[in-house]
PyMOL CGO cylinders between C-alpha atoms (Angstrom):
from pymol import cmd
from pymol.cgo import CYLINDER

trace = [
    CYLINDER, -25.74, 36.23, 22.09, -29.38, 37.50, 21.87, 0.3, 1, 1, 1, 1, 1, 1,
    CYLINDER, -29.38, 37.50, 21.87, -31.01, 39.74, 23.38, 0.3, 1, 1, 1, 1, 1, 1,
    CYLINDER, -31.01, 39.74, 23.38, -32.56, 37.59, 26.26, 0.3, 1, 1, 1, 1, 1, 1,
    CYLINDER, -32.56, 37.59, 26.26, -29.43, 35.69, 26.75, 0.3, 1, 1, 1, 1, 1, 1,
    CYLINDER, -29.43, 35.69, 26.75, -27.86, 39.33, 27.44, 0.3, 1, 1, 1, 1, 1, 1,
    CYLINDER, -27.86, 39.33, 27.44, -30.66, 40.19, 30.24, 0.3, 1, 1, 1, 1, 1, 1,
    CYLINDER, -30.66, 40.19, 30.24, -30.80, 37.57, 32.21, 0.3, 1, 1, 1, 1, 1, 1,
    CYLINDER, -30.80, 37.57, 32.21, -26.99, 37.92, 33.04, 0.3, 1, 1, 1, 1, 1, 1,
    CYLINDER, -26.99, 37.92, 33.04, -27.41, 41.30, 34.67, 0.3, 1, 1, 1, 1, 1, 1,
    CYLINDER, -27.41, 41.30, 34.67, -25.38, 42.21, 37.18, 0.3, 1, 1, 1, 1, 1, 1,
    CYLINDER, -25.38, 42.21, 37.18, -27.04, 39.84, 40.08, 0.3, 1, 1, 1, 1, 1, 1,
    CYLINDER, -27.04, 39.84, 40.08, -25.63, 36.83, 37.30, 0.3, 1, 1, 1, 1, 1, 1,
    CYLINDER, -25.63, 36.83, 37.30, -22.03, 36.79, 38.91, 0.3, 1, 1, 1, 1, 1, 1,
    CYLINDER, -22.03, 36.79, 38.91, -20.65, 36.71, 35.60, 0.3, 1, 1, 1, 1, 1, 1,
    CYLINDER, -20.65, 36.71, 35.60, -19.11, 38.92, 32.86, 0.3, 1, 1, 1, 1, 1, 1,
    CYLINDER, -19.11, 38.92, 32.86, -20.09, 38.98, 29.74, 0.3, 1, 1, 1, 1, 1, 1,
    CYLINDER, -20.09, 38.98, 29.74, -17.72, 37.56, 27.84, 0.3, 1, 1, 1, 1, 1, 1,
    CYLINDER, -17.72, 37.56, 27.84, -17.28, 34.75, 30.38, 0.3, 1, 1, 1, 1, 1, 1,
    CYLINDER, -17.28, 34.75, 30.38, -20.57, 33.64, 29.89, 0.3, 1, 1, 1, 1, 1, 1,
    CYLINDER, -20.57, 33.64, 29.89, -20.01, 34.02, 26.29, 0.3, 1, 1, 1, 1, 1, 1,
    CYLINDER, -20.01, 34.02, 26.29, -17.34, 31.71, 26.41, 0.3, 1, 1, 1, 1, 1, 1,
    CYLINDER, -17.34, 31.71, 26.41, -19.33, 29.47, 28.58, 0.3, 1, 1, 1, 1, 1, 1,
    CYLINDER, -19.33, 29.47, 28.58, -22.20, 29.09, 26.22, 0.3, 1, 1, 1, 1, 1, 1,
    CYLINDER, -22.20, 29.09, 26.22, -19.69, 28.81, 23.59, 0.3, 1, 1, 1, 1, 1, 1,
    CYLINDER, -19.69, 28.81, 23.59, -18.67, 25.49, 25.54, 0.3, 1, 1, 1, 1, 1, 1,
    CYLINDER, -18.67, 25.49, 25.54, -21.88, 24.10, 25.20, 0.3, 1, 1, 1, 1, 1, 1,
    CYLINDER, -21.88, 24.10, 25.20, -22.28, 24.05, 21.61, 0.3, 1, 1, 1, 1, 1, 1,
    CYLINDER, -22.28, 24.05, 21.61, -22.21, 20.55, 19.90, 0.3, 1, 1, 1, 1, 1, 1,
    CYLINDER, -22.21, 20.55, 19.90, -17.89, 20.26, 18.31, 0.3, 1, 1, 1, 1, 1, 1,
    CYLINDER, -17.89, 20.26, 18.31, -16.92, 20.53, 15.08, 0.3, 1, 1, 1, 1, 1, 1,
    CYLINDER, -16.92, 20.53, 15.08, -15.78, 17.23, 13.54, 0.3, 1, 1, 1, 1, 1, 1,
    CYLINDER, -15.78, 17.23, 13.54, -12.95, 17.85, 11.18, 0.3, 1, 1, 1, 1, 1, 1,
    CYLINDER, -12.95, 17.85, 11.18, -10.56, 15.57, 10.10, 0.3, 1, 1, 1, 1, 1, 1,
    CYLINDER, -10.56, 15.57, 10.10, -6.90, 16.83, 10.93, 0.3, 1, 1, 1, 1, 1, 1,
    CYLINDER, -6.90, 16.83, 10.93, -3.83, 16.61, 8.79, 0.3, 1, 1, 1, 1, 1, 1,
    CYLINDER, -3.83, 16.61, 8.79, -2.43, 14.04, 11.33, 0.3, 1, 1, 1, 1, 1, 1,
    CYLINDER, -2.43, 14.04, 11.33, -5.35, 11.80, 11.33, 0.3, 1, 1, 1, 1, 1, 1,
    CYLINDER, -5.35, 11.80, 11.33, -5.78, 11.89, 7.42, 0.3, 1, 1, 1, 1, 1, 1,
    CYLINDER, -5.78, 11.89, 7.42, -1.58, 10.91, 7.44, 0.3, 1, 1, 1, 1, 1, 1,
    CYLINDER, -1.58, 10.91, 7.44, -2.67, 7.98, 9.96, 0.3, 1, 1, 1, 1, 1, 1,
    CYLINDER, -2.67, 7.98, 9.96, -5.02, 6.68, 7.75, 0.3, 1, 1, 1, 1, 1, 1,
    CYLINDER, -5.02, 6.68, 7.75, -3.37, 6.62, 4.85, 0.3, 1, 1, 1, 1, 1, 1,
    CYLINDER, -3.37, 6.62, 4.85, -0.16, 5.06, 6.21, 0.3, 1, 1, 1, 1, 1, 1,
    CYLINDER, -0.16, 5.06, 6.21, -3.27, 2.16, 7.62, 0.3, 1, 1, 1, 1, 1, 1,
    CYLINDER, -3.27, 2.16, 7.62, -3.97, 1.72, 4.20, 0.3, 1, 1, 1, 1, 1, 1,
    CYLINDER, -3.97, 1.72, 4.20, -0.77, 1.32, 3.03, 0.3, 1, 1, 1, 1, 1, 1,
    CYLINDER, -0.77, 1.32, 3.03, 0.43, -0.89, 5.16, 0.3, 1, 1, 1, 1, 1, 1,
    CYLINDER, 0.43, -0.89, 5.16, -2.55, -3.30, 4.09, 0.3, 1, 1, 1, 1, 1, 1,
    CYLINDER, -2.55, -3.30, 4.09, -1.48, -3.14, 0.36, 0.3, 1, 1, 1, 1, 1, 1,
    CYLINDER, -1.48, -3.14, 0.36, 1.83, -3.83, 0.99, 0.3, 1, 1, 1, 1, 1, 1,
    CYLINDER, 1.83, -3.83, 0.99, 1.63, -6.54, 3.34, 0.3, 1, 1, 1, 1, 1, 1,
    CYLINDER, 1.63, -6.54, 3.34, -1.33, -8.21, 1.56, 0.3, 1, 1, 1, 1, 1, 1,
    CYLINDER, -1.33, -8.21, 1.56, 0.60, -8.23, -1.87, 0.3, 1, 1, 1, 1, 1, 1,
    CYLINDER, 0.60, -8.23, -1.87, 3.72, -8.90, 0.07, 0.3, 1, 1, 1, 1, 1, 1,
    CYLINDER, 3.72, -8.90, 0.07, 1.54, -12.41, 1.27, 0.3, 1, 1, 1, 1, 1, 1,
    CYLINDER, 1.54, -12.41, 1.27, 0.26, -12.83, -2.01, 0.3, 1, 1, 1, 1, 1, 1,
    CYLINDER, 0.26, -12.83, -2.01, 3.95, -13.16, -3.42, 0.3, 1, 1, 1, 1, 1, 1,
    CYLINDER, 3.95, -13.16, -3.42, 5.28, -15.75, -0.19, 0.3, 1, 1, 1, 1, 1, 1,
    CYLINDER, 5.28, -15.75, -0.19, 2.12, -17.37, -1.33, 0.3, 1, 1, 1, 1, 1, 1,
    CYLINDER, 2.12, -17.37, -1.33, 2.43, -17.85, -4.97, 0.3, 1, 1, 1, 1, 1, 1,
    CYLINDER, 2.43, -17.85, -4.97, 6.16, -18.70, -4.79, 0.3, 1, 1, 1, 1, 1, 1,
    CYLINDER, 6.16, -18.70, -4.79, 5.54, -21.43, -2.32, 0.3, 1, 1, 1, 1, 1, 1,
    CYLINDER, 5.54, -21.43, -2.32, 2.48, -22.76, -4.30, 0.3, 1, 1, 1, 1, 1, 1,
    CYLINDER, 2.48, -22.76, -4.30, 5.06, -22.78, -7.35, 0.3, 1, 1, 1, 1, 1, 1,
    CYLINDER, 5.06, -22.78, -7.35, 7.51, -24.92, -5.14, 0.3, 1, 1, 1, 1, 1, 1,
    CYLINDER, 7.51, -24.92, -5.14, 5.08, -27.60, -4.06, 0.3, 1, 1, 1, 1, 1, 1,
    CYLINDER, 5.08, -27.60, -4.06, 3.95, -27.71, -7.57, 0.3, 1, 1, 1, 1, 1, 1,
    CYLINDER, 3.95, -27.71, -7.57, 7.42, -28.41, -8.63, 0.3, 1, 1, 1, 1, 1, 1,
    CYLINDER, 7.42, -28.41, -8.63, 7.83, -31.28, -5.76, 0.3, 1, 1, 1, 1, 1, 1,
    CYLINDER, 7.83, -31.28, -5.76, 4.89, -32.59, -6.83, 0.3, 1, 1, 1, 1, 1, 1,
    CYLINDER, 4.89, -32.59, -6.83, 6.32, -33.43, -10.20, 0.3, 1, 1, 1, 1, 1, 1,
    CYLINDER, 6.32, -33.43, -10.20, 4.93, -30.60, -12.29, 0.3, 1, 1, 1, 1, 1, 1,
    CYLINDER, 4.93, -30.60, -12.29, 7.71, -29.47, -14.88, 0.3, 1, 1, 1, 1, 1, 1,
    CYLINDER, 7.71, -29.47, -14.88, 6.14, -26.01, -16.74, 0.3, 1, 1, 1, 1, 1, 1,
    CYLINDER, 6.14, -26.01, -16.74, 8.01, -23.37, -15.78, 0.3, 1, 1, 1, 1, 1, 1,
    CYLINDER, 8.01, -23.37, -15.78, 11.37, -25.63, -14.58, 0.3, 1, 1, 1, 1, 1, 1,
    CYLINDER, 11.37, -25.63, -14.58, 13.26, -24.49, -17.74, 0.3, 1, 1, 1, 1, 1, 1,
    CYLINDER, 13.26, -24.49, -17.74, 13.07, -20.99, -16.80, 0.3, 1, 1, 1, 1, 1, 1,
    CYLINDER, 13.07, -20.99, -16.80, 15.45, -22.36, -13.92, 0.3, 1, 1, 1, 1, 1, 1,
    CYLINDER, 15.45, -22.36, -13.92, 18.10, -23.46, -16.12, 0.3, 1, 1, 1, 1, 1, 1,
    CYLINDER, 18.10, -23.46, -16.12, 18.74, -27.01, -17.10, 0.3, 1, 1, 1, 1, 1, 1,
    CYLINDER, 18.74, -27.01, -17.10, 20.90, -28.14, -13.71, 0.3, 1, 1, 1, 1, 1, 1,
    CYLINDER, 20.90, -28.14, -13.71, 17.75, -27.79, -12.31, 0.3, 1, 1, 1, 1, 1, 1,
    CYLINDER, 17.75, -27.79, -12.31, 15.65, -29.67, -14.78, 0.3, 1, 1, 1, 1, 1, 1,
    CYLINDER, 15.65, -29.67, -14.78, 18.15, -32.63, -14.54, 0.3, 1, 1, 1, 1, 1, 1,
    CYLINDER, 18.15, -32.63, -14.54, 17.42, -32.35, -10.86, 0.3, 1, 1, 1, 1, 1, 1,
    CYLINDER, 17.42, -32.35, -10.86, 13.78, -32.74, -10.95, 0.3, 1, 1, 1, 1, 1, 1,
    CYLINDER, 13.78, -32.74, -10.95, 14.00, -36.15, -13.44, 0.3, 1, 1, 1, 1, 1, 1,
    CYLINDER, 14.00, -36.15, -13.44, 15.90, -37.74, -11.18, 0.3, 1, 1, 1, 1, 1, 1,
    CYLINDER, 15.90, -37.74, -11.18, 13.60, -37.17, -8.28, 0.3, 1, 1, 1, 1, 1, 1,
    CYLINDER, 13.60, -37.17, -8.28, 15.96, -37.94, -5.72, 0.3, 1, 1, 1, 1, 1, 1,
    CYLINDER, 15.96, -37.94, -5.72, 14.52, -37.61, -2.12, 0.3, 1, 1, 1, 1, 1, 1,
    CYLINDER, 14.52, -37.61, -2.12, 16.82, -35.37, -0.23, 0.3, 1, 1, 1, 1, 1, 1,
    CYLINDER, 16.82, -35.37, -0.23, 16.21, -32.83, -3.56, 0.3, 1, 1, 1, 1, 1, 1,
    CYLINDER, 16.21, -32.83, -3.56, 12.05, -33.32, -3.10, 0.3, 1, 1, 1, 1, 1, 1,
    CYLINDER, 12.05, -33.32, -3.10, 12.60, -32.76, 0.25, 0.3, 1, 1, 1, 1, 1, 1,
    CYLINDER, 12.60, -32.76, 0.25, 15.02, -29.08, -0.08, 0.3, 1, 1, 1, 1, 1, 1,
    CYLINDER, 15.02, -29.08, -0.08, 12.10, -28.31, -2.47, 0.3, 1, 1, 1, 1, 1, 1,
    CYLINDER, 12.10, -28.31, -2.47, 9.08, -28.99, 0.16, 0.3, 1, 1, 1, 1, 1, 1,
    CYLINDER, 9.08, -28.99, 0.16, 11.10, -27.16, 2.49, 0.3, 1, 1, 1, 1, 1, 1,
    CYLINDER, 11.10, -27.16, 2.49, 11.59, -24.18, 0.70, 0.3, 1, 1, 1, 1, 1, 1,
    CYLINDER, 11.59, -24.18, 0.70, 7.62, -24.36, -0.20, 0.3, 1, 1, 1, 1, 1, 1,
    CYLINDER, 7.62, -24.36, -0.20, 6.79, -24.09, 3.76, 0.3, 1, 1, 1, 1, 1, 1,
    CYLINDER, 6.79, -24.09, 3.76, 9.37, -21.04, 4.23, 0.3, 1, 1, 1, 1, 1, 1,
    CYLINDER, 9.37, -21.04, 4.23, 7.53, -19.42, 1.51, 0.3, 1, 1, 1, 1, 1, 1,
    CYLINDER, 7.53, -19.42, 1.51, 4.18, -20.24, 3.44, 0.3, 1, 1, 1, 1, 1, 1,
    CYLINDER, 4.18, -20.24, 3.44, 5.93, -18.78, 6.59, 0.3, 1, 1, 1, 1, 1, 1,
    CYLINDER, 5.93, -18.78, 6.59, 6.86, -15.71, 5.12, 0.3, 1, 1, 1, 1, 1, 1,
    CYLINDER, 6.86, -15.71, 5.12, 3.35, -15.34, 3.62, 0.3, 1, 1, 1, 1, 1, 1,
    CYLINDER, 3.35, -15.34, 3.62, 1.80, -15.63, 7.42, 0.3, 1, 1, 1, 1, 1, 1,
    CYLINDER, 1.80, -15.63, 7.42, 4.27, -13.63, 8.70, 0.3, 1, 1, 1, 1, 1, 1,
    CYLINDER, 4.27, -13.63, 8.70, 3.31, -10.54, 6.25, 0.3, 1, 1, 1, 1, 1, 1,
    CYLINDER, 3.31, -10.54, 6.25, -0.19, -10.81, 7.17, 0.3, 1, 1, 1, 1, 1, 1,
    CYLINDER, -0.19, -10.81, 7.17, 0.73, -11.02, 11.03, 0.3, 1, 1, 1, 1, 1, 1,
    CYLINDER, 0.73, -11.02, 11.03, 1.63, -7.31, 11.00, 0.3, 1, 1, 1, 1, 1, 1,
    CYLINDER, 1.63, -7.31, 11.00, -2.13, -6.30, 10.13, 0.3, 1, 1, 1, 1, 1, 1,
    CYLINDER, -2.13, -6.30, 10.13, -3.22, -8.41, 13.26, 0.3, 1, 1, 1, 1, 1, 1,
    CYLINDER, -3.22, -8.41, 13.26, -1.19, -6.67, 16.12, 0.3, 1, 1, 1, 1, 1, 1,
    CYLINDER, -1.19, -6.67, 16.12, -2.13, -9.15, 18.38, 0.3, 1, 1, 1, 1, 1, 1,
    CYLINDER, -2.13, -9.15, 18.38, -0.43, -10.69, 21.37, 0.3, 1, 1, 1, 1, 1, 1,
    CYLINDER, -0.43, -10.69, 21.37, 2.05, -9.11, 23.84, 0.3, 1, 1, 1, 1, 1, 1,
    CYLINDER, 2.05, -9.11, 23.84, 4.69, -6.49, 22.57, 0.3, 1, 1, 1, 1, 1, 1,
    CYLINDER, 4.69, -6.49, 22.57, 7.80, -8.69, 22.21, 0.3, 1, 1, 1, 1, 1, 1,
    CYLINDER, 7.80, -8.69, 22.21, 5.66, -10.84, 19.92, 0.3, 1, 1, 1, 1, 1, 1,
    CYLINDER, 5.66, -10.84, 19.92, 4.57, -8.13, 17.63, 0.3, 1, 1, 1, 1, 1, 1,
    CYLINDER, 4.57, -8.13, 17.63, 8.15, -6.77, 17.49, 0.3, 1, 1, 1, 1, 1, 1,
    CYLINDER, 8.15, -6.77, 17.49, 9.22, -9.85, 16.50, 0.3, 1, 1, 1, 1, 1, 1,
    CYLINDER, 9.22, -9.85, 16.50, 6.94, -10.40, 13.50, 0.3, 1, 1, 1, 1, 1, 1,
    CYLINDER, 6.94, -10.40, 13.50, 7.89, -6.78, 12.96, 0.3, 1, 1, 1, 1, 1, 1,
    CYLINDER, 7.89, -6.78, 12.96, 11.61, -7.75, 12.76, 0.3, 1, 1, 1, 1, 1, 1,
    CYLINDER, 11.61, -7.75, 12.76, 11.16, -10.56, 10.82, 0.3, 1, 1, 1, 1, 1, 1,
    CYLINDER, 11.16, -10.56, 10.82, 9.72, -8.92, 7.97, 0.3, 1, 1, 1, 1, 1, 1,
    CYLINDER, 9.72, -8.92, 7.97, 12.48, -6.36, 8.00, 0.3, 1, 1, 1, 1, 1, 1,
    CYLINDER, 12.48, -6.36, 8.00, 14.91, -8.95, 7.99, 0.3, 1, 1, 1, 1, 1, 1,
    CYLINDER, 14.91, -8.95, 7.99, 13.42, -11.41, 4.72, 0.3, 1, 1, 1, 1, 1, 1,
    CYLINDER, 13.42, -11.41, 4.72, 12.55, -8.01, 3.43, 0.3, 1, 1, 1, 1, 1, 1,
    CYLINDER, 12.55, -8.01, 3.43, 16.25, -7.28, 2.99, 0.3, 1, 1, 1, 1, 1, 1,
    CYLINDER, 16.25, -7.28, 2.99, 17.75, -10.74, 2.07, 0.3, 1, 1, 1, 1, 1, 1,
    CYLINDER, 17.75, -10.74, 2.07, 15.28, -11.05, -0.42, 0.3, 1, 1, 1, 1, 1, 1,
    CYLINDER, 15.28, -11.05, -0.42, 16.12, -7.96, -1.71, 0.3, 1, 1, 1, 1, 1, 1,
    CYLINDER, 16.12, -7.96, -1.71, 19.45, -8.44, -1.68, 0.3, 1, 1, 1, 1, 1, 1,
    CYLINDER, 19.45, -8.44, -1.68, 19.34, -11.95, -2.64, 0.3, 1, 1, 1, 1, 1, 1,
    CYLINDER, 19.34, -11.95, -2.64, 17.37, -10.97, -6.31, 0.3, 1, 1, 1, 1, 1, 1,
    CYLINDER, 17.37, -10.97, -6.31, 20.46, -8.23, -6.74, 0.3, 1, 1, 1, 1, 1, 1,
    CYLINDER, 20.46, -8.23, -6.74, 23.21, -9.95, -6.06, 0.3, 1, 1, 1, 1, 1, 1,
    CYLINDER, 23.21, -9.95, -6.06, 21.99, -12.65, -8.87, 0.3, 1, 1, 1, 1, 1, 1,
    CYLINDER, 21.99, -12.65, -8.87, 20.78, -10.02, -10.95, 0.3, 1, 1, 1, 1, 1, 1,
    CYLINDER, 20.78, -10.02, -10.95, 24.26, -8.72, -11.31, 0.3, 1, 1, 1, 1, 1, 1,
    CYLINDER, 24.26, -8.72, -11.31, 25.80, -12.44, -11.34, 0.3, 1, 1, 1, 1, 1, 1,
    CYLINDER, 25.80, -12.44, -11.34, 23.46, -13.12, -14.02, 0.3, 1, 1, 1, 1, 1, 1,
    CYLINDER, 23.46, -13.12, -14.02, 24.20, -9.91, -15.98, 0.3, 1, 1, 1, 1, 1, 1,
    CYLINDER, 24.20, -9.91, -15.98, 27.50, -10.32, -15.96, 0.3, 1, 1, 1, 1, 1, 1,
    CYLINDER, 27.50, -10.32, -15.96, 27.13, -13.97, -17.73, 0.3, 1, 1, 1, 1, 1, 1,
    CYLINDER, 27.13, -13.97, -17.73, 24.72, -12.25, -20.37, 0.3, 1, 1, 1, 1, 1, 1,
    CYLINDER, 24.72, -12.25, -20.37, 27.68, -10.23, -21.00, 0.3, 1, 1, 1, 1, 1, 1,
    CYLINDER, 27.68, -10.23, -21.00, 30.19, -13.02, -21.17, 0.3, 1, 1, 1, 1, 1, 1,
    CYLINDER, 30.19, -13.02, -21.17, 32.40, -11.30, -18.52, 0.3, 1, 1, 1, 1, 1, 1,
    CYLINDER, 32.40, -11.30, -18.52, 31.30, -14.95, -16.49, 0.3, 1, 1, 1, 1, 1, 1,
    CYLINDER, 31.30, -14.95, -16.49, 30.63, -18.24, -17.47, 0.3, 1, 1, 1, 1, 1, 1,
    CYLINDER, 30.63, -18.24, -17.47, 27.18, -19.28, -17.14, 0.3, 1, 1, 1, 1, 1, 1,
    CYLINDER, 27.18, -19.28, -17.14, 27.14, -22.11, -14.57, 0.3, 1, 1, 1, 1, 1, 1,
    CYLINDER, 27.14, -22.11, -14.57, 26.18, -25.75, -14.77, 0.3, 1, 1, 1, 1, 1, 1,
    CYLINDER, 26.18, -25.75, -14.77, 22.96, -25.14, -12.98, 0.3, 1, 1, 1, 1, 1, 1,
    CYLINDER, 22.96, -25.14, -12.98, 21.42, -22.36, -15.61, 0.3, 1, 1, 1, 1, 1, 1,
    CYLINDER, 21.42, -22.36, -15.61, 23.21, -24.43, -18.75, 0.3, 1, 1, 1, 1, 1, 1,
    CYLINDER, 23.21, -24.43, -18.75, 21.99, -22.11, -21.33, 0.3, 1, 1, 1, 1, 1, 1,
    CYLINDER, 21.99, -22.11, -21.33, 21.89, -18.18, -21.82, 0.3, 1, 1, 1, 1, 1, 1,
    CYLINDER, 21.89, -18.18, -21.82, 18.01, -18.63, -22.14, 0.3, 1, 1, 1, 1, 1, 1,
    CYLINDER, 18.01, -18.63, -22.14, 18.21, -19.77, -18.57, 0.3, 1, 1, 1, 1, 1, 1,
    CYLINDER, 18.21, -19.77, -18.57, 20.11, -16.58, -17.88, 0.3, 1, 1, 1, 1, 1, 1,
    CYLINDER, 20.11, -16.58, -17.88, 17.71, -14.48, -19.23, 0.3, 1, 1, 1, 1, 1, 1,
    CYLINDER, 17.71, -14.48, -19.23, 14.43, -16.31, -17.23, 0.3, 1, 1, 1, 1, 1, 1,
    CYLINDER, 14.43, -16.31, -17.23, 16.72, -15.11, -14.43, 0.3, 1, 1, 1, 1, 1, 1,
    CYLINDER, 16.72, -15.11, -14.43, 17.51, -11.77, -15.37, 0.3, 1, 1, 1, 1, 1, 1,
    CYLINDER, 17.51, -11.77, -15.37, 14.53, -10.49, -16.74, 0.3, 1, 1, 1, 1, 1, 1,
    CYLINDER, 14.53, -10.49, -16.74, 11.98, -12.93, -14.82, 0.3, 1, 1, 1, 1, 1, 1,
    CYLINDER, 11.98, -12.93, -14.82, 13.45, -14.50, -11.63, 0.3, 1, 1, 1, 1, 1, 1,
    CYLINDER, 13.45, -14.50, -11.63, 15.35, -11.82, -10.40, 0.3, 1, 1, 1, 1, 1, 1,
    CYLINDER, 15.35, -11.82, -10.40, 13.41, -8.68, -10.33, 0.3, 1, 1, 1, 1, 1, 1,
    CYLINDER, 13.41, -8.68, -10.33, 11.15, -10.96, -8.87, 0.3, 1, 1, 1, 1, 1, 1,
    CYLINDER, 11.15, -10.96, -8.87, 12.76, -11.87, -5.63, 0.3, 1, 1, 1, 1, 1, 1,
    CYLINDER, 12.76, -11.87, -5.63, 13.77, -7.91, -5.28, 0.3, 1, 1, 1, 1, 1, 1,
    CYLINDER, 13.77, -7.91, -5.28, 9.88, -7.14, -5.55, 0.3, 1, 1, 1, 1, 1, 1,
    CYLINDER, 9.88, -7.14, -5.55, 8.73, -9.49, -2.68, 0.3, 1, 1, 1, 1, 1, 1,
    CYLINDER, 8.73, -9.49, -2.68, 11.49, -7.63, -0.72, 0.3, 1, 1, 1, 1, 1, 1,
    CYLINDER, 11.49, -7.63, -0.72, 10.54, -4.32, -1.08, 0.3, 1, 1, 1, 1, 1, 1,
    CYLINDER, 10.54, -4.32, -1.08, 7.07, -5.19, -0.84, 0.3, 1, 1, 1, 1, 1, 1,
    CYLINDER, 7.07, -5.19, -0.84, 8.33, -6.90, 3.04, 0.3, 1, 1, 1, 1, 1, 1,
    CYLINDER, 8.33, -6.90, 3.04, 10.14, -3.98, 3.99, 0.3, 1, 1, 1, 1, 1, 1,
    CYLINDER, 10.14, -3.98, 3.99, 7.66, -1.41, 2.48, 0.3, 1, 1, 1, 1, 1, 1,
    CYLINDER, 7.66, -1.41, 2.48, 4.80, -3.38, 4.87, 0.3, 1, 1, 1, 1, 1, 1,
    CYLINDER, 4.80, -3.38, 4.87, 7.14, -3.41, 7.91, 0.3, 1, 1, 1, 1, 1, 1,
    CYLINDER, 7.14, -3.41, 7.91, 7.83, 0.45, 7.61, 0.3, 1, 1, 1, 1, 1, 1,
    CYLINDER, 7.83, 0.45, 7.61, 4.69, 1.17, 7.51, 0.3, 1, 1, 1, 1, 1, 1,
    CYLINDER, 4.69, 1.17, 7.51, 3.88, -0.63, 10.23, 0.3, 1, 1, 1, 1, 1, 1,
    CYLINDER, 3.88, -0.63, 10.23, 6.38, 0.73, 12.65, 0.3, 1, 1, 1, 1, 1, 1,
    CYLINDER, 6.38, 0.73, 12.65, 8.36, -0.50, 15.56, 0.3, 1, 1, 1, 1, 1, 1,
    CYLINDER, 8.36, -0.50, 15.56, 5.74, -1.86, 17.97, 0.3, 1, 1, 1, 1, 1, 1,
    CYLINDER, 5.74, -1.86, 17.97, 6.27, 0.30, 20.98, 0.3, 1, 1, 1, 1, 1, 1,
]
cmd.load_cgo(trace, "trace")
């Protein structure tokens, strides 16, 4: 405090001096400083975009591969084993129609990622996109392992390879392709739906 500050709160001021230190003190513009907890928040923010953006991405892709396949396109079909090849010659309609299906649960999934950057709507809505995710998060997961290790287990010979994959280049496509790729687009759904929180 100068000088001047100091003489006009003589005695006749009704206040101390350190009291109206701490009073002009008050009136000086704040420091803006980013806190450890608000740096934390941020980055979690930014991470939950990632994940749930590449977690739509994959729905996205994998249903645009299924409606491709409906449609009659055949690249990529022998990656799925030869059972499955068989099944897209014939073109039988209740098979077209498992295979549109699974195209618009793909789609669902997709929009159901990007709902958790939109917290819109009441709570009970919000917890259940929350929820969902968590839930095709895991079965996704789980769904890519438990195949990986079927599938492993016929690269080894301890099983035989099924109708459906044919050949043990079709168990490979799974192994090395298929299968790490369903565990991906679960951990990228879970991943988003930590990160996003329980919608309190």
């Amino acid at each position: 405090m100068g000088a001047a500050a100091e003489a006009k709160l003589g005695p006749g001021s009704g206040r101390s001096i350190p009291a109206a230190r701490r009073a002009l003190a008050a009136t000086k513009p704040p420091r803006y400083r980013c806190s450890i907890k608000e740096s934390t928040v941020r980055s979690a923010g930014r991470g939950q975009r990632i994940y749930a953006y590449v977690g739509a991405a994959w729905a996205f892709l994998f249903a645009a591969m299924s409606f491709y396949w409906a449609l009659g396109g055949s690249v990529g079909l022998s990656t799925l084993g030869e059972g499955i090849e068989e099944i897209a010659d014939r073109r039988e309609t209740a098979d077209l129609v498992a295979v549109w299906l699974t195209g618009v649960l793909k789609l669902l999934a997709g929009a159901i990622a990007l709902a958790l950057l939109f917290p819109s709507g009441s709570k009970r809505l919000r917890r259940t996109w929350w929820l969902l995710a968590w839930l095709m998060g895991v079965f996704f997961a789980l769904y890519g392992l438990a195949n990986g290790v079927q599938h492993a287990l016929m690269a080894a010979g301890t099983v035989e390879i099924t109708r459906t994959l044919g050949s043990e280049a079709a168990v490979r496509w799974h192994l090395f392709l298929w299968d790490p790729f369903w565990v991906a687009g679960g951990l990228l759904f879970i991943e988003a739906a930590r990160r996003t929180g329980r919608p309190g």
